[in-house]
N, C-alpha and C positions, 0 to 999 in steps of 0.2 A: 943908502940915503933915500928916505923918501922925499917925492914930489910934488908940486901942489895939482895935481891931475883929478881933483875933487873923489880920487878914491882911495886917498893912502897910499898909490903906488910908486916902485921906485921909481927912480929918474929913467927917463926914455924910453918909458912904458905910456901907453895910452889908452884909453876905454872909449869903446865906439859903439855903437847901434850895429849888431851884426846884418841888419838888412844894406847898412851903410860899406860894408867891406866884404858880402858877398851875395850873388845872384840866387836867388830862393825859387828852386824851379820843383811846378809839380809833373804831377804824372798822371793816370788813366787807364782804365780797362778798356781794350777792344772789345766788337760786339760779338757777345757768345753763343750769338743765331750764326755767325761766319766761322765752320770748324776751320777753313784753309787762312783763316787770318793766324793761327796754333800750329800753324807749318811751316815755320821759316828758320832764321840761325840768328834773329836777334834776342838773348838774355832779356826776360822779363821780369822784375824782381815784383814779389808780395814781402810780407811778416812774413811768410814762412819761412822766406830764402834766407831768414836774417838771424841764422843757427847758431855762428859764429861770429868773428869780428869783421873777415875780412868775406865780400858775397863774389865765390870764384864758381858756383854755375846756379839756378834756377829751375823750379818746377816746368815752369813754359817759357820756352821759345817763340817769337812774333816776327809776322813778315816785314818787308819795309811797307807794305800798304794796310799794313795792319796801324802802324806808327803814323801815317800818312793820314788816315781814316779817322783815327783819335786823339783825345787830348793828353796821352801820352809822349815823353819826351824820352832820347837817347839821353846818357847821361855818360861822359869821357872816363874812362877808366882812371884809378885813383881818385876820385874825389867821395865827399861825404855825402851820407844818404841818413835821414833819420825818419823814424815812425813818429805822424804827428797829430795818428788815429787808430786805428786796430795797432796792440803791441808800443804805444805808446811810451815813448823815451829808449826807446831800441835806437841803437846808433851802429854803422856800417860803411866799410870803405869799399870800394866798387876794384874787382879786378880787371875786369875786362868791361868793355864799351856795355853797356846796359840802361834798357827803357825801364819806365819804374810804374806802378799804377798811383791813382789816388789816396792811398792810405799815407805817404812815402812824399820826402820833398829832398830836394839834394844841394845843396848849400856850396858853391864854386868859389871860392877868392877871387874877387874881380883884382887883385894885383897880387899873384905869388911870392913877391918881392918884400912884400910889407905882412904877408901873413901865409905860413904854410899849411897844405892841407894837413898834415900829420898833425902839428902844432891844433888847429882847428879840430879835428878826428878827437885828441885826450880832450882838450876843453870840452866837448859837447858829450862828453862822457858822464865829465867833473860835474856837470849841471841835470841830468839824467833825470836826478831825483825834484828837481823841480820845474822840470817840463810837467812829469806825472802828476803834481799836486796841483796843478793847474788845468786839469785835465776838466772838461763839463762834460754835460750830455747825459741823454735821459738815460739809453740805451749800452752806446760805445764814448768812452770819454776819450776826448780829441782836442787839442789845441787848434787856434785861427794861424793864421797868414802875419797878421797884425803881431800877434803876441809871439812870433817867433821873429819876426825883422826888428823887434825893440829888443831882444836880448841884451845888454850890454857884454860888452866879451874883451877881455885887457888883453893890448894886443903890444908885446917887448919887442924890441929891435930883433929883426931876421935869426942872427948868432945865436941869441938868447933865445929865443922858442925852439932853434934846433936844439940846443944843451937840454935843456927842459926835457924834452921828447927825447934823446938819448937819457936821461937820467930816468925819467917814469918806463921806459922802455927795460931795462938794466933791471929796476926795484922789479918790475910786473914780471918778468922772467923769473924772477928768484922767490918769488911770490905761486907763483902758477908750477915750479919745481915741490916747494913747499906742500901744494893741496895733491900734486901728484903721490907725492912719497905719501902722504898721511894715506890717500885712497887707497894706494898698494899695499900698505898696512891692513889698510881694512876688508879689500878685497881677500888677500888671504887668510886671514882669520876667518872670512866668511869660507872660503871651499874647506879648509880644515875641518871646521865643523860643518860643510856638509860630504866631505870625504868620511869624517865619523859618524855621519849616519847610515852610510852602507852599510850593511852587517850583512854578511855571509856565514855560511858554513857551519848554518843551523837549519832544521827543518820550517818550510812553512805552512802553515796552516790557516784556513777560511775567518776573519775575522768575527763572523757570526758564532764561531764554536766557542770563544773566548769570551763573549761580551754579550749584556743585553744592550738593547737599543728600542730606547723611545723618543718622542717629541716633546716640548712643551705645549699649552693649552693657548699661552693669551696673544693677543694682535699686540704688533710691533709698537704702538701707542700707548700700553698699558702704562711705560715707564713712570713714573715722578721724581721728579729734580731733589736732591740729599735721602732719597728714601734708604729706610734703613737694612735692604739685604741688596747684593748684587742682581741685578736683569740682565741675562746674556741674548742677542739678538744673532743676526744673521751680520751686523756691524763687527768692524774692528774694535773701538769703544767698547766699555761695558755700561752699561746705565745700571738702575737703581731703582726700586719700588718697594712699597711700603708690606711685603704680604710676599709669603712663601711658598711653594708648591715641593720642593724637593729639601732635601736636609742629609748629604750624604757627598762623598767623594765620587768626582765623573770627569770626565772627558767630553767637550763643548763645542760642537760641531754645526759650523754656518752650512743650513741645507741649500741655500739658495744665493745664486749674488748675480749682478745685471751680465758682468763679463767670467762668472766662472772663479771667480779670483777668491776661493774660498779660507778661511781660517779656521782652527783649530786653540780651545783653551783648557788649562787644568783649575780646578778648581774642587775643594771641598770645603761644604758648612752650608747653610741656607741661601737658598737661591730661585728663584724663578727665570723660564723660557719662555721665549717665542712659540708658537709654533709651528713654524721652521727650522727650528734650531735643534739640532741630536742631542742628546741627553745619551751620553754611555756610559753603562758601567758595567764592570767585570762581573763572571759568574762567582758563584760558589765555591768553586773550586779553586777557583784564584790561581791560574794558569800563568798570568798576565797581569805585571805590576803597573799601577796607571801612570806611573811617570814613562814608563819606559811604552807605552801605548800611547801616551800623548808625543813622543817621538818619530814614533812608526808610523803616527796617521800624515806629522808634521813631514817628514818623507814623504808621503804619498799624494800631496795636496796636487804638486805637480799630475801626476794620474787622474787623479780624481777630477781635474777638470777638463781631460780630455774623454772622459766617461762621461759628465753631464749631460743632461737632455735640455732640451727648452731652445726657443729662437731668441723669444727676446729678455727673457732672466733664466740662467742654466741652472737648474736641479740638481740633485743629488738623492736618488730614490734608494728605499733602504736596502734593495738588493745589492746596490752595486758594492753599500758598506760591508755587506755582512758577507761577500762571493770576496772582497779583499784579503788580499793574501798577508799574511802578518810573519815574519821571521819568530821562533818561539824558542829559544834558548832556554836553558835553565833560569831557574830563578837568580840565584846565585852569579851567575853569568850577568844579567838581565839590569841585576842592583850595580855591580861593577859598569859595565856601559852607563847608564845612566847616571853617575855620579861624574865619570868621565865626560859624558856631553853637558850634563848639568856646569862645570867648571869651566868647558871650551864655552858656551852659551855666556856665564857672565862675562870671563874675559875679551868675546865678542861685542857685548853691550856695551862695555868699558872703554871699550875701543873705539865704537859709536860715539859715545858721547862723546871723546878725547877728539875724535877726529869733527863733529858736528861745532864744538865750540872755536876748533881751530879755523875752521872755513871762517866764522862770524868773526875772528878775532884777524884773519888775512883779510879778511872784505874791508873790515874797518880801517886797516891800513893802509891799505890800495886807494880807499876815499879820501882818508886823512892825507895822504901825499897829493893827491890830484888837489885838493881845497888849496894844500901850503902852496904848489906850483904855481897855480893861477891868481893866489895872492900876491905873488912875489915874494915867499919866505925862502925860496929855494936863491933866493939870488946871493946866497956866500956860496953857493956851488958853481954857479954860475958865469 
C-alpha cells in the first residue's frame, strides 16, 4: 500500500533531505612541503584508494599533527565516503578509522536507528549515476556541499532497509559469481589460444631471410573520413584515404607507440601507410604463409617491446624485425596451425562478445534492482 508521503511511497517509508539525516564532512590534503606529516599510522584515503567497494588500506598514511595542521578530518570506520570531485559518483565504505582529502566527503547518520550505514552505502550507489550528470567545471567536474545535502533519500523503517540490504546483498553475490564464471571462461580461451601459439620443434630462422620489409610514405594525417581504400597507422583503428600506394597481400606492423604497446595486422588489396607503419611481405620463395607470419609476429609483440628504443615513444628499428627469430615448419604444417589458431581466434572473439554483452546485461540488472529497492518495489519481499 502506498502512502501519501508526496513520493508514491509505501506506508512507513519517508523521504528526507539527506543533509537533514546525515553529517556531510569533508576532508583535506596536508602540506607537501612536510615529508614527516607522510609518516604516521593514520589511513589517508584519495580516488585512488577507492579500487574497490570496501577502503581497507591507502596509498599514504598521516600523522596525528598532520590531521591537526589540516582541514582534513578522521572519518569512524564503517561509514560512507563518496567522490564528490576527481572520480566523481565513486561511493566507498571505510574499514578502519580513516582521514579523507578534499576530493571525498563522508556522510554519518546522525541517528543509526532511523537509517543504517549499509542501507545508506546501496542508496548512494542507486543514485551514482546522477551525481555524475550533475557534475560542472571547466576542468574536473565536481558537485557543491549544497547539492549533495538536498539529495532526497527514502528512508523505510530500520527492518525494512536491513531486508532491502540482505536482498541486494544475496542478488549482487550471484551477480558478481555470474561475471566471475563468464571471465573464467574467457580467460581460458584466451591462454588456449596463446598456449597455441607456442610452436616448437621446428627450426628457426632470422625473419629477414623470409620477408621483405618496407615503410609507408605519408604522415599519420593524411587519413580522410569514408575514403575509399584502407590507411593503416601506428593506431589500433584503421582509417581510410582516398589514394593507394601498395596493392598486394602484407603483414602491418605499428613501428612506433608512446608505451611500446605495439600491434600487428593482415591485410591484402589496396592500401596505404604511415610512415611508421611496416609493410611486410614474403619473398619469392614463399617460405612463409602470411597468415601464419601474422601469428608469429602476434607472439612476439610481447619481445618486441622489450627490444624497443626510444624514452618517450619506443621504436621498432628494422633490424630488430628482420634479426627475429621466426619458427619455419613446412608449409603443409604451417596451413594446419593456422587454421587451428584461425578457429581457436574466432571462438575466442565469440566469447568476447558473449561475455562483453553479459557484463552490460548483469550491470543493468544490478541497477534495475537498486532503482526497484529504493522505490519500494521490493516491498512484497520485504
Amino acid at each position: 500500500m502506498k502512502s501519501n508521503n508526496g513520493g508514491g511511497l509505501p506506508d512507513g517509508w519517508e523521504l528526507k533531505r539527506l543533509g537533514d539525516v546525515c553529517d556531510v564532512i569533508g576532508g583535506g590534503t596536508p602540506s607537501k612541503d612536510n615529508d614527516s606529516y607522510y609518516d604516521g599510522n593514520i589511513l589517508w584515503a584519495t580516488v585512488r584508494d577507492m579500487k574497490s567497494e570496501v577502503i581497507a588500506e591507502t596509498e599514504h598514511s598521516i600523522t596525528e599533527e598532520a590531521v591537526k595542521k589540516s582541514s582534513t578530518n578522521i572519518i569512524p570506520a564503517g561509514n560512507v565516503i563518496i567522490a564528490t570531485r576527481v572520480g566523481l559518483g565513486k561511493v566507498c565504505l571505510l574499514k578502519y578509522d580513516t582521514a579523507i582529502n578534499q576530493d571525498l566527503k563522508a556522510l554519518i547518520p546522525i541517528n543509526t536507528n532511523k537509517l543504517s550505514k549499509e542501507y545508506l552505502f546501496s542508496w548512494l550507489k542507486s543514485i551514482a549515476s546522477i551525481i555524475v550528470s550533475e557534475g560542472t567545471g571547466a576542468t574536473v567536474q565536481g558537485v557543491k556541499l549544497p547539492f549533495v545535502k538536498s539529495l532526497p533519500i527514502p528512508i523505510p523503517p530500520l527492518p525494512v532497509q536491513r531486508r532491502i540490504v540482505a536482498i541486494l546483498d544475496e542478488a549482487f553475490a550471484a551477480i558478481a559469481a555470474a561475471k566471475a564464471n563468464a571471465e573464467r571462461n574467457l580467460t581460458n580461451a584466451r591462454e588456449l589460444f596463446e598456449a597455441k601459439l607456442q610452436i616448437g620443434g621446428y627450426d628457426a630462422v632470422p625473419m629477414g631471410s623470409l620477408v621483405n620489409i618496407s615503410t609507408g610514405k605519408l604522415d599519420a594525417n593524411a587519413a580522410v573520413e569514408k575514403g575509399r581504400f584502407p590507411f593503416f597507422t601506428c593506431a589500433r583503428e584503421i582509417y581510410s584515404i582516398d589514394r593507394y600506394s601498395f596493392d598486394c597481400e602484407a603483414i602491418l606492423l605499428a613501428g612506433n607507440n608512446a608505451v611500446g604497446d605495439f600491434n600487428v595486422k593482415h591485410y591484402q588489396g589496396k592500401f596505404d601507410a604511415y610512415q611508421r607503419t611496416y609493410v611486410i611481405t614474403v619473398k619469392h620463395d614463399k617460405r612463409v604463409i602470411y597468415r601464419y607470419l601474422y601469428y608469429q609476429i602476434t607472439k612476439a609483440l610481447q619481445e618486441l617491446k622489450t627490444k624497443s628504443v626510444g624514452a618517450g615513444t619506443k621504436f621498432l628499428k628494422i633490424g630488430i624485425l628482420n634479426e627475429m627469430m621466426v619458427s619455419c615448419p613446412p608449409l603443409p604444417d604451417q596451413h594446419r596451425i593456422v587454421a587451428e589458431l584461425d578457429a581457436l581466434s574466432a571462438q575466442t572473439k565469440q566469447l568476447e562478445s558473449i561475455y562483453q554483452q553479459k557484463i552490460v546485461c548483469l550491470n543493468e540488472l544490478k541497477q534495475a534492482l537498486l532503482q526497484k529497492a529504493f522505490n519500494g518495489e521490493l516491498t512484497n519481499l520485504v
